[in-house]
Structures are given as C-alpha cells and as structure tokens.
PyMOL Python script that loads the backbone (N, CA, C, O; Angstrom):
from pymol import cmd

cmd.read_pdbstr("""\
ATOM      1  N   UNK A   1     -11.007   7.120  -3.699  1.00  0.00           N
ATOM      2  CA  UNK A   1     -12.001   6.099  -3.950  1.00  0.00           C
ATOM      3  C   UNK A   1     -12.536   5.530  -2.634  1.00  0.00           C
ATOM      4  O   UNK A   1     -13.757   5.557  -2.480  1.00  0.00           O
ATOM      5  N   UNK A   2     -11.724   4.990  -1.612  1.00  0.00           N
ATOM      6  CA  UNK A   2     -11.928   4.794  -0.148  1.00  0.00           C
ATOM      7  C   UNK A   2     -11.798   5.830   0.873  1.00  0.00           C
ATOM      8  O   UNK A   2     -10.839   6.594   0.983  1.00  0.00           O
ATOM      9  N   UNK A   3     -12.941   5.791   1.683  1.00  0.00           N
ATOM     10  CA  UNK A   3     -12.317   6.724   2.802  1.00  0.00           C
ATOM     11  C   UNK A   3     -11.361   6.990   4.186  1.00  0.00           C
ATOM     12  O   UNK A   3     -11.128   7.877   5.007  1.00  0.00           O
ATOM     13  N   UNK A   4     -10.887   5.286   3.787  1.00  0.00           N
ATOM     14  CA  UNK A   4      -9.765   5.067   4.647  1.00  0.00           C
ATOM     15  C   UNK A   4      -8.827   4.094   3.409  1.00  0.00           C
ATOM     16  O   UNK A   4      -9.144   3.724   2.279  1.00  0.00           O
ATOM     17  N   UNK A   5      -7.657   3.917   4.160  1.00  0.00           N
ATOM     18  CA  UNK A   5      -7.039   2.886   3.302  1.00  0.00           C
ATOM     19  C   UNK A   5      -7.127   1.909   3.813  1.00  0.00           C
ATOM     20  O   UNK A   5      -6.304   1.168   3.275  1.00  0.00           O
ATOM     21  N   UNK A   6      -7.620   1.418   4.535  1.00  0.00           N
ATOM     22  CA  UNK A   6      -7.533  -0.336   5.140  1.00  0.00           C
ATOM     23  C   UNK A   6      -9.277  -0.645   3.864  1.00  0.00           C
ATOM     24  O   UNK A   6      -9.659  -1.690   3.336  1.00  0.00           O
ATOM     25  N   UNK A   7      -9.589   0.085   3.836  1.00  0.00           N
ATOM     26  CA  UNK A   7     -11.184   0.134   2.713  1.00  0.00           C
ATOM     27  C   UNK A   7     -10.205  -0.499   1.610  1.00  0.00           C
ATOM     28  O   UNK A   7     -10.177  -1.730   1.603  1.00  0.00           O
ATOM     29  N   UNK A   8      -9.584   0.015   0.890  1.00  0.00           N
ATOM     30  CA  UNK A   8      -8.321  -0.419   0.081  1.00  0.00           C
ATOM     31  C   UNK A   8      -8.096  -1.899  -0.383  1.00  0.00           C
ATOM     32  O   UNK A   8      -8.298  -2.517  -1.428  1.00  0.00           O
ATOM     33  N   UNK A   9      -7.333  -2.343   1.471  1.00  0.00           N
ATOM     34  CA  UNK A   9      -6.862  -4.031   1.465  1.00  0.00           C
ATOM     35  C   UNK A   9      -7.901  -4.295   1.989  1.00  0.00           C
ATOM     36  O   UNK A   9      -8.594  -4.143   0.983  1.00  0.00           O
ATOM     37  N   UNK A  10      -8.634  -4.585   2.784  1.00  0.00           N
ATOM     38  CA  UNK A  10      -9.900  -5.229   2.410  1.00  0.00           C
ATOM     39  C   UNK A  10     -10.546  -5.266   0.893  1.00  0.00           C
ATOM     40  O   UNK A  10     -10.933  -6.388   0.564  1.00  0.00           O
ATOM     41  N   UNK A  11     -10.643  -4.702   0.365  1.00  0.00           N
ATOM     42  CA  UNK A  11     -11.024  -4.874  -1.317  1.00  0.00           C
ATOM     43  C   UNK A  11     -10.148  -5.707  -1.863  1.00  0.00           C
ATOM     44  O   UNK A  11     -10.621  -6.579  -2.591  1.00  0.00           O
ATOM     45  N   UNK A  12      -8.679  -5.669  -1.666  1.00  0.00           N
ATOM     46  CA  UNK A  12      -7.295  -6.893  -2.129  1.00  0.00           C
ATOM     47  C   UNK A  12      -7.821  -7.929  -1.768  1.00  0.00           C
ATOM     48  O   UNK A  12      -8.081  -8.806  -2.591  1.00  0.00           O
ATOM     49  N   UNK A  13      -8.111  -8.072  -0.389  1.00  0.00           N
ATOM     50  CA  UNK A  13      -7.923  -9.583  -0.046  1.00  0.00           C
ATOM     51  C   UNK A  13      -9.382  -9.995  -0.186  1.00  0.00           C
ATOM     52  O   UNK A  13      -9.360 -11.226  -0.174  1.00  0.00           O
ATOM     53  N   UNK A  14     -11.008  -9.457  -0.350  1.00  0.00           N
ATOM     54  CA  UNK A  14     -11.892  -9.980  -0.120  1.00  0.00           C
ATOM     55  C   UNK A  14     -12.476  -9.941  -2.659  1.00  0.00           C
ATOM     56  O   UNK A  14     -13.430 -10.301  -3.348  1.00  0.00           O
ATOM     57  N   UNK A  15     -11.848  -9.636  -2.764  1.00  0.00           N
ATOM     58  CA  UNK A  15     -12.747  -9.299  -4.467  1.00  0.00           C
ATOM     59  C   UNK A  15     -11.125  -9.998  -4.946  1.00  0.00           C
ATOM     60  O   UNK A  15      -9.975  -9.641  -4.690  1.00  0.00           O
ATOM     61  N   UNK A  16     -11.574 -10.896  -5.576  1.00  0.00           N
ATOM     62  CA  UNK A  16     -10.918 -12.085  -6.510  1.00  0.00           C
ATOM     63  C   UNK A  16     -10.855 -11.246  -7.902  1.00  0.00           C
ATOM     64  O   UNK A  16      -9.835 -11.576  -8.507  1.00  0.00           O
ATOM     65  N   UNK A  17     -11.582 -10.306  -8.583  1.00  0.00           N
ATOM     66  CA  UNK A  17     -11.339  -9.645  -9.671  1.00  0.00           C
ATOM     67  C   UNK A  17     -10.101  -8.753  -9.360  1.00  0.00           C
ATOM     68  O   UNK A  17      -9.213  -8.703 -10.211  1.00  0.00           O
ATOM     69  N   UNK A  18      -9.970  -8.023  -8.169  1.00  0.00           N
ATOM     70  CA  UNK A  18      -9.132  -7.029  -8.278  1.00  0.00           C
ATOM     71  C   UNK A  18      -7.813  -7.744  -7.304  1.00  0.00           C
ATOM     72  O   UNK A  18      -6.958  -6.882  -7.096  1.00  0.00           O
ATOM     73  N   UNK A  19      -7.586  -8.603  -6.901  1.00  0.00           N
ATOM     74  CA  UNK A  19      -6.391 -10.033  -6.620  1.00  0.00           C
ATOM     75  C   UNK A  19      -6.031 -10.346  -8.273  1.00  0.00           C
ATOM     76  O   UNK A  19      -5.017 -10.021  -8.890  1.00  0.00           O
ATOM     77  N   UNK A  20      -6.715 -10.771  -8.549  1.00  0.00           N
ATOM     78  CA  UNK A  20      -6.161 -11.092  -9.845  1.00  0.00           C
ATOM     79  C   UNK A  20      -5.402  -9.980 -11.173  1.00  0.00           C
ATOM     80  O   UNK A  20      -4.622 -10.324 -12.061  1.00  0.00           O
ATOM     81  N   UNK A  21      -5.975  -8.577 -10.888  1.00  0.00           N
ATOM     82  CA  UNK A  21      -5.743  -7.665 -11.390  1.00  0.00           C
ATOM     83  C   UNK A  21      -4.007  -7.166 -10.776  1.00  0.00           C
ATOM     84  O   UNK A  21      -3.030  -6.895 -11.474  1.00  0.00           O
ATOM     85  N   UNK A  22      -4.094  -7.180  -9.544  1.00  0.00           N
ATOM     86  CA  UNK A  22      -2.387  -6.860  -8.595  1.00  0.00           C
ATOM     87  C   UNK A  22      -1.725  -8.600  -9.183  1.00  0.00           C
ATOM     88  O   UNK A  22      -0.565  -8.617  -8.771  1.00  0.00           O
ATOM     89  N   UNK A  23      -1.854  -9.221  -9.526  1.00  0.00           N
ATOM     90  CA  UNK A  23      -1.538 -10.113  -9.576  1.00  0.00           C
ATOM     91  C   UNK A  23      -1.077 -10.193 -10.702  1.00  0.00           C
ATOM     92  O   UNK A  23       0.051 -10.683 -10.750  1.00  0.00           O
ATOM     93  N   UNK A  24      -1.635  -9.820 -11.870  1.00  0.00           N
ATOM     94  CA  UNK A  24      -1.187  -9.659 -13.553  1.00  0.00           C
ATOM     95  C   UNK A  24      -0.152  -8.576 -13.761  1.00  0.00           C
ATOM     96  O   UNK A  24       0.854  -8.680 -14.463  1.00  0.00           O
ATOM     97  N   UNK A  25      -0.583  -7.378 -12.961  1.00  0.00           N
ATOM     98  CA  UNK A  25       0.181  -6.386 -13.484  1.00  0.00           C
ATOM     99  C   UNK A  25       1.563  -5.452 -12.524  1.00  0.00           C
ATOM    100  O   UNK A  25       2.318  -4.520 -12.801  1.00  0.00           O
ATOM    101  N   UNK A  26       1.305  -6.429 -11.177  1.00  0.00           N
ATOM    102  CA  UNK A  26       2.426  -5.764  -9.785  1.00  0.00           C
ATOM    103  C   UNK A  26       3.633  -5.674 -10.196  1.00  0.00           C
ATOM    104  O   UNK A  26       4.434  -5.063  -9.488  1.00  0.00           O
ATOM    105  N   UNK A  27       4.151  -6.378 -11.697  1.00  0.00           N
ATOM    106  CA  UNK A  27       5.451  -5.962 -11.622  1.00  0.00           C
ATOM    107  C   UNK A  27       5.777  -4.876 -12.238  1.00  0.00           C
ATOM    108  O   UNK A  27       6.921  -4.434 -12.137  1.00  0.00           O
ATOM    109  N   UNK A  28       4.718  -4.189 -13.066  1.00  0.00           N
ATOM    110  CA  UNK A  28       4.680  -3.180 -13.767  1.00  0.00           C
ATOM    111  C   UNK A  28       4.626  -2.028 -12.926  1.00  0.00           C
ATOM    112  O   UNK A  28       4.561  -0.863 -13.319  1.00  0.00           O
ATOM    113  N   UNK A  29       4.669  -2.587 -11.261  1.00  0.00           N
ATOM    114  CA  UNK A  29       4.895  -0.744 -10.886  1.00  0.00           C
ATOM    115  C   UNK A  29       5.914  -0.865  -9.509  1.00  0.00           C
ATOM    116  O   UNK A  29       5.951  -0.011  -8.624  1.00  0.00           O
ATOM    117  N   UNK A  30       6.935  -2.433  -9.537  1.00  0.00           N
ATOM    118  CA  UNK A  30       7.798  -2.611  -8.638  1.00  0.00           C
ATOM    119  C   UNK A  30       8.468  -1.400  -7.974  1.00  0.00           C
ATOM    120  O   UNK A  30       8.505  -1.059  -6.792  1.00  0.00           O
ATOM    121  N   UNK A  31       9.146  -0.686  -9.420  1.00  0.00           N
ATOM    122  CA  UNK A  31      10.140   0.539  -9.613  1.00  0.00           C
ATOM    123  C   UNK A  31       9.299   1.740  -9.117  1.00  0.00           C
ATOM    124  O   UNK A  31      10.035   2.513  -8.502  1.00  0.00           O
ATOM    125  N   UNK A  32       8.051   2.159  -9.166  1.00  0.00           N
ATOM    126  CA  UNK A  32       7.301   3.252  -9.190  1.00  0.00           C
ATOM    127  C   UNK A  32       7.632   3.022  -7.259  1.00  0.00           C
ATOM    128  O   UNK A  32       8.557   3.527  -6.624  1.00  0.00           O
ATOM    129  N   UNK A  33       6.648   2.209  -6.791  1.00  0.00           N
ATOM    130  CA  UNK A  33       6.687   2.029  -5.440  1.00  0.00           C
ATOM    131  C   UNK A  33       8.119   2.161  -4.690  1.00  0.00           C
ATOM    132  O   UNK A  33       8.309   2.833  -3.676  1.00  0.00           O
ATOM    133  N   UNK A  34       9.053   1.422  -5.353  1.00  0.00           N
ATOM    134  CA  UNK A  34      10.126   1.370  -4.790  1.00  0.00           C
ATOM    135  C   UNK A  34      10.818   2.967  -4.436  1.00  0.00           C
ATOM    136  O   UNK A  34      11.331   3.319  -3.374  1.00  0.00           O
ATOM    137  N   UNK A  35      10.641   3.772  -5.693  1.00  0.00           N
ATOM    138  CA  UNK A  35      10.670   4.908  -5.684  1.00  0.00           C
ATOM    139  C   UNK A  35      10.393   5.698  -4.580  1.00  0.00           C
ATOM    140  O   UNK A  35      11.142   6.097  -3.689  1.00  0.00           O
ATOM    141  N   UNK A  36       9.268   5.857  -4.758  1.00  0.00           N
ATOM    142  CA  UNK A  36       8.075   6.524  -3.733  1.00  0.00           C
ATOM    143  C   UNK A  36       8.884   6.699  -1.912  1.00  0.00           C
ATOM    144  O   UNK A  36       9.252   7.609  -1.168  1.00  0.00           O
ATOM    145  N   UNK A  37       8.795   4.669  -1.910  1.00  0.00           N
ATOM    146  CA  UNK A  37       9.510   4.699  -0.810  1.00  0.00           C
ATOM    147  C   UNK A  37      10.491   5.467  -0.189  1.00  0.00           C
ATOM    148  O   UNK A  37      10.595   6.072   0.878  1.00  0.00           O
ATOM    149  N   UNK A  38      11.345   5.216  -1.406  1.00  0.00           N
ATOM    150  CA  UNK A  38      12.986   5.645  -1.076  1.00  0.00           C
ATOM    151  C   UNK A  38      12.667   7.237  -0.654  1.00  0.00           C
ATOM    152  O   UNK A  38      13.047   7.759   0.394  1.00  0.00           O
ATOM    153  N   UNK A  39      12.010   7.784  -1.536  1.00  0.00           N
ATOM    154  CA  UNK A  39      11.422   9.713  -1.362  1.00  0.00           C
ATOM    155  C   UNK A  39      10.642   9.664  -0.150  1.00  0.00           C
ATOM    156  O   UNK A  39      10.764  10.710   0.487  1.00  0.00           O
ATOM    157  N   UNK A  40      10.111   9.070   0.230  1.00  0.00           N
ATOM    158  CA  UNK A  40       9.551   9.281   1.326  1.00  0.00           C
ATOM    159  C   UNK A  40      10.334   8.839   2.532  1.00  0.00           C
ATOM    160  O   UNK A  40      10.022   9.495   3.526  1.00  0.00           O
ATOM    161  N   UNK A  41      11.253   7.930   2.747  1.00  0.00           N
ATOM    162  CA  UNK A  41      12.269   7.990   3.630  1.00  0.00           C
ATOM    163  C   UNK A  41      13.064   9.543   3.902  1.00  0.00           C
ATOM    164  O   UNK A  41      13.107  10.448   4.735  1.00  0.00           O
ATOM    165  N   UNK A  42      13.561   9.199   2.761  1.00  0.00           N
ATOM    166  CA  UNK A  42      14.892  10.517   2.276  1.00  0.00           C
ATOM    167  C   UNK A  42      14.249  11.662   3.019  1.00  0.00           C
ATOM    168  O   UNK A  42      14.769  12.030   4.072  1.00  0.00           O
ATOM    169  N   UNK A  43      12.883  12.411   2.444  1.00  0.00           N
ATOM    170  CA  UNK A  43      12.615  13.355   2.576  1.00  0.00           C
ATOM    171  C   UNK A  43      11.719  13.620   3.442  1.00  0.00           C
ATOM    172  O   UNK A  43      11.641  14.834   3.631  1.00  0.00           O
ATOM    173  N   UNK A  44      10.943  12.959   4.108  1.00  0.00           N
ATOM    174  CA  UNK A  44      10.071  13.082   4.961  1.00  0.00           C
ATOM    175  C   UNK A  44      10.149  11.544   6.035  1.00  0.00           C
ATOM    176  O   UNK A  44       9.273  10.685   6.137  1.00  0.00           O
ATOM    177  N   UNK A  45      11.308  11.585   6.636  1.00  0.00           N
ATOM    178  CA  UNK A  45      11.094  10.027   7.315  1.00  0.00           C
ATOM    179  C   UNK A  45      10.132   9.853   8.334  1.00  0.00           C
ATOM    180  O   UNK A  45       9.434   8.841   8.266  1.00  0.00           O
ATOM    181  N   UNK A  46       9.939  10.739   9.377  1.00  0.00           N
ATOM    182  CA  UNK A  46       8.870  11.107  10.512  1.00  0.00           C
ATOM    183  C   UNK A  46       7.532  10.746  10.084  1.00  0.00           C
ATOM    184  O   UNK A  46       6.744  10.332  10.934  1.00  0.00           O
ATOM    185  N   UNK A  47       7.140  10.863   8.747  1.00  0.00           N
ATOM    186  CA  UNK A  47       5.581  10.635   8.428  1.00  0.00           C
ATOM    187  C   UNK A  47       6.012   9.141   7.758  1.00  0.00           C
ATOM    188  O   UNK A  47       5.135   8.278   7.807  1.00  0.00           O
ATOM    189  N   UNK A  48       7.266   8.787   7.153  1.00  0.00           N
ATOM    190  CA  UNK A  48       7.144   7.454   6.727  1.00  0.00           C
ATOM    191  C   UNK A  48       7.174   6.534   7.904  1.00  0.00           C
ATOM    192  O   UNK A  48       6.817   5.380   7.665  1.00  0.00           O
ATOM    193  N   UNK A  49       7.427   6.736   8.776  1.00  0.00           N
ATOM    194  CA  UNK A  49       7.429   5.356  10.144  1.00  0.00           C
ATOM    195  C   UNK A  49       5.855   5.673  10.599  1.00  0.00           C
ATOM    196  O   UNK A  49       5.100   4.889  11.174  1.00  0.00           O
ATOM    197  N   UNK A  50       5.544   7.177  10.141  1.00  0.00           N
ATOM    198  CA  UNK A  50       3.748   7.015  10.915  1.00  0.00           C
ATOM    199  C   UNK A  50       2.942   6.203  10.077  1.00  0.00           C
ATOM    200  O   UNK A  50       1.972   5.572  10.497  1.00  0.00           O
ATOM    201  N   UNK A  51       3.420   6.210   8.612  1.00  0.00           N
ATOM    202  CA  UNK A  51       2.573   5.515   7.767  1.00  0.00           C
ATOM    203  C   UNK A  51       2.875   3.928   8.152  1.00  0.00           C
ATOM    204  O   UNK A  51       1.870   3.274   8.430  1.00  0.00           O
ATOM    205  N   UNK A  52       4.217   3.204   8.200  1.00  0.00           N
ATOM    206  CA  UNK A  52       4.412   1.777   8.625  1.00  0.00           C
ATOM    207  C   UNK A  52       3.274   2.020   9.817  1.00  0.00           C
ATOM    208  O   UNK A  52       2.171   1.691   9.379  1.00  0.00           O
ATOM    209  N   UNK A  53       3.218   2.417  10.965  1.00  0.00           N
ATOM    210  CA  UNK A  53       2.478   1.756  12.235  1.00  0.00           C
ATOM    211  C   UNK A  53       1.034   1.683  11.750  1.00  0.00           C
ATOM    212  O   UNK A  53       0.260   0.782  12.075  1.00  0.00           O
ATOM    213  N   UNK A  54       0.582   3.207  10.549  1.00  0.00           N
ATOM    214  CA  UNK A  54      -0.807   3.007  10.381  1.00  0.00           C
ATOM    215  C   UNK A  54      -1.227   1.896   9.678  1.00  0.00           C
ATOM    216  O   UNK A  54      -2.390   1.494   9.679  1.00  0.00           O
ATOM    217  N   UNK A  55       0.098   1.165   8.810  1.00  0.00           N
ATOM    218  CA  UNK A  55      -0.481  -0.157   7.723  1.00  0.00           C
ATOM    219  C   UNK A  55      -0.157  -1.048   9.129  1.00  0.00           C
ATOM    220  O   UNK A  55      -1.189  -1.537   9.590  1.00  0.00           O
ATOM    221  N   UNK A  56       0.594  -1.238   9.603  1.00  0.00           N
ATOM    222  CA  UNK A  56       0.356  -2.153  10.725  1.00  0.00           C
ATOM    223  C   UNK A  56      -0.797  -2.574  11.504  1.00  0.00           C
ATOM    224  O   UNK A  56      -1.300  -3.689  11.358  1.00  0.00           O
ATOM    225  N   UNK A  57      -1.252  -1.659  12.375  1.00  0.00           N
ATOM    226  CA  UNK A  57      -2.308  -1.175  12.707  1.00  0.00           C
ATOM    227  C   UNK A  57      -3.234  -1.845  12.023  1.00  0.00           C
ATOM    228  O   UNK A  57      -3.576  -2.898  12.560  1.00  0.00           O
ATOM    229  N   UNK A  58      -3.938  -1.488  10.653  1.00  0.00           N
ATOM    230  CA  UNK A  58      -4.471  -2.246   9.658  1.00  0.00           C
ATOM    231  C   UNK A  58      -4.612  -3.516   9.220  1.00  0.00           C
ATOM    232  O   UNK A  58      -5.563  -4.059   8.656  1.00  0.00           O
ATOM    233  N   UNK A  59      -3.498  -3.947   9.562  1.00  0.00           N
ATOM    234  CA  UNK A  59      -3.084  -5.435   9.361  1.00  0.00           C
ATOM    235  C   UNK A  59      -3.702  -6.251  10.440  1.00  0.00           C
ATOM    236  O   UNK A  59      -4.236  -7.356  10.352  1.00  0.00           O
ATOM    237  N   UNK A  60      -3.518  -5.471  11.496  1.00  0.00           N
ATOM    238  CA  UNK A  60      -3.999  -6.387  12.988  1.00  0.00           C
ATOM    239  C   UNK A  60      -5.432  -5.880  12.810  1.00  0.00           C
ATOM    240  O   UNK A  60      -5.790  -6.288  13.915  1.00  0.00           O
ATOM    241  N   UNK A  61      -6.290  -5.448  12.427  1.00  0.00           N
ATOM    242  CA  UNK A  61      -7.751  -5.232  12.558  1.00  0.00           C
ATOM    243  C   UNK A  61      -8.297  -6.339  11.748  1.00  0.00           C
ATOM    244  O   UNK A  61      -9.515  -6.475  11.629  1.00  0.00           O
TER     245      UNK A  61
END
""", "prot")
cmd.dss("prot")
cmd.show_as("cartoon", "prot")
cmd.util.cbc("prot")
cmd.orient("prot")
C-alpha cells in the first residue's frame, strides 16, 4: 500500500480515522505480532536488528 514504511506511521500518527482503528482493535493481533517477532529473532536475527535500526531511523525523521 506504501512505498516505504515510515509512509505507514506517518498515516498512524497524522489520520485520526486509522488511530482510532489500531486503537479498537490492537489487541486482537498482540499474539500475531508477538509471534512474528519471536520467528524473526529465532530464525533470521541479522535482518531483525536491521529492521530495529530501520524503525529507528524512522522514528528520528
């Protein structure tokens, strides 16, 4: 849908429809994410610390 992911959180934090939408339904995918994580540690950790610096990164722009 975006052609980057910071396109993404900028859409979170600037559109009050789709805040309110993560907001109704985030606990419905706690477990999914949590998941994800854990598999992406486990099995590929080298690209999971590249992905932390790239949301970092993001954060500071």
């Amino acid at each position: 849908m975006y052609a980057h992911h910071c396109q993404a959180c900028a859409r979170i934090y600037r559109d009050e429809a789709v805040r309110r939408l993560v907001r109704e339904h985030y606990e419905e995918m706690i477990a999914e994410v949590l998941q994800a994580a854990w598999l992406d540690e486990h099995h590929v950790p080298g690209e999971s610390r590249g992905m932390a610096e790239r949301r970092r990164a993001c954060a500071q722009a």
